[in-house]
C-alpha positions as CSV (number, residue, x, y, z in Angstrom):
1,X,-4.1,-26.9,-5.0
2,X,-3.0,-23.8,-3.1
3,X,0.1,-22.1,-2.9
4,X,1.0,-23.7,1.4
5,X,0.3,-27.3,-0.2
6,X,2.4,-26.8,-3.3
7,X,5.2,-25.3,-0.7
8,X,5.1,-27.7,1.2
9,X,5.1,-30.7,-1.8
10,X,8.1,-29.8,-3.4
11,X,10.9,-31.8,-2.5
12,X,14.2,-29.5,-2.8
13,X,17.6,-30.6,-3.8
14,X,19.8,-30.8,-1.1
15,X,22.3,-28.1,-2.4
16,X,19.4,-25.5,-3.7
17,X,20.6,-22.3,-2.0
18,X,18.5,-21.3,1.0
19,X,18.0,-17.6,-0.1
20,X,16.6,-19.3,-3.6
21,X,14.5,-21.6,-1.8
22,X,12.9,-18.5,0.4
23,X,12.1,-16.4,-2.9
24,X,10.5,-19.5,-4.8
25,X,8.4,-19.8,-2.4
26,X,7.7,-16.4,-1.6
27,X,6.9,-16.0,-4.7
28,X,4.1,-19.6,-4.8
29,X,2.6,-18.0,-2.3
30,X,2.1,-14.2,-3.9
31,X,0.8,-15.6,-6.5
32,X,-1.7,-17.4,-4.6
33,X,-2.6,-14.3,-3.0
34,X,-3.1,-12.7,-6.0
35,X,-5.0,-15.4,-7.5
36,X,-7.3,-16.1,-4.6
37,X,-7.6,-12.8,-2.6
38,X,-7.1,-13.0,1.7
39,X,-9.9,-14.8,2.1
40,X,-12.3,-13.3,0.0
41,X,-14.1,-15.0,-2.9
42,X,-13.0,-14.2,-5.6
43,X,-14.6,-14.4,-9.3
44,X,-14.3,-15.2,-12.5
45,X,-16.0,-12.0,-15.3
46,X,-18.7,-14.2,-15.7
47,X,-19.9,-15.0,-12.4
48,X,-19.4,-10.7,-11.3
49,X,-21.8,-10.4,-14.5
50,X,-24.2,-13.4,-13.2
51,X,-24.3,-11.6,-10.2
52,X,-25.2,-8.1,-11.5
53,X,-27.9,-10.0,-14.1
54,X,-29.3,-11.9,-10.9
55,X,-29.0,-8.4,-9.1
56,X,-30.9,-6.3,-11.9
57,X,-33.7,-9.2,-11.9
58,X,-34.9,-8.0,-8.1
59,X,-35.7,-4.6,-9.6
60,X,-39.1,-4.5,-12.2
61,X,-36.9,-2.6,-14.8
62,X,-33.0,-1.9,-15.6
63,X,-34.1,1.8,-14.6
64,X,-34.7,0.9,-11.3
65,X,-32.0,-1.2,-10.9
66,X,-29.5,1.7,-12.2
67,X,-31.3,4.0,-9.9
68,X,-30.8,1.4,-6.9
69,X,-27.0,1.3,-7.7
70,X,-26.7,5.3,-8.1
71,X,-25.8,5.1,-11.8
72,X,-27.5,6.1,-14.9
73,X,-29.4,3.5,-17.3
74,X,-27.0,4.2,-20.2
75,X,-24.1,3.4,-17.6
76,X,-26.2,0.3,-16.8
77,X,-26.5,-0.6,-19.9
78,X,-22.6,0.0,-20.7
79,X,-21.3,-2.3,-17.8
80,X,-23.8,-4.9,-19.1
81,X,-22.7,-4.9,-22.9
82,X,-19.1,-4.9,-22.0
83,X,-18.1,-1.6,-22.8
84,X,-17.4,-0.7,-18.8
85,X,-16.4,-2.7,-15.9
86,X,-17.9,-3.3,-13.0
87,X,-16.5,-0.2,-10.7
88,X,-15.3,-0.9,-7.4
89,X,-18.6,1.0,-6.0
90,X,-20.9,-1.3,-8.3
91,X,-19.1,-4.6,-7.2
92,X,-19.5,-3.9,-3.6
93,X,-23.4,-3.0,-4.0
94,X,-24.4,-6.8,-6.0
95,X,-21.6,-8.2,-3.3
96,X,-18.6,-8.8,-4.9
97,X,-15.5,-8.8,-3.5
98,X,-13.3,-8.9,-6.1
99,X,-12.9,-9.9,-9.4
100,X,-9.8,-12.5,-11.1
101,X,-8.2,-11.0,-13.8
102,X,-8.0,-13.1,-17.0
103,X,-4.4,-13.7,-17.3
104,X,-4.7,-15.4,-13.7
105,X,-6.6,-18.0,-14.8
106,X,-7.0,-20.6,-17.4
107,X,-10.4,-21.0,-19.2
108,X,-11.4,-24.9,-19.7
């Protein structure tokens, strides 16, 4: 559920204070845009790596593919063990748009 439908199904008390009211659900609704971006998909760690792995397979060696995205192997190599996120630069060149933060979600 998104933060407009949960707006709009929550059934106020009759005496909640307007100004309250406006700032609840101001605040429903940043959230959502934190959580889901404007518009743009919006991924979990996992599936940002997925997309880099999918990404290095189009190259014939992790060499290439660091070459391709204008990075070193070792820095290649880093991002792909964990020990470096994926940049800004890097998500935009495997087509990522941005990337959930852990505390924003709930794993299952």
């Amino acid at each position: 559920m998104r933060g407009a439908e949960i707006v709009s199904a929550i059934t106020w008390h009759p005496e909640t204070d307007p100004d309250t009211r406006a700032r609840i659900e101001q605040a429903i609704l940043d959230l959502d845009r934190l959580a889901y971006g404007n518009g743009q998909p919006v991924l979990k760690p996992m599936q940002a790596e997925k997309k880099l792995r999918d990404f290095i397979k189009g190259y014939p060696s992790n060499a290439a593919a660091a070459r391709a995205l204008g990075i070193s192997r070792g820095t290649l190599y880093d991002v792909q063990s964990g020990r470096r996120t994926l940049s800004p630069r890097l998500q935009k060149a495997i087509g990522v748009k941005r990337i959930r933060e852990p505390e924003l979600y709930e794993e299952t």
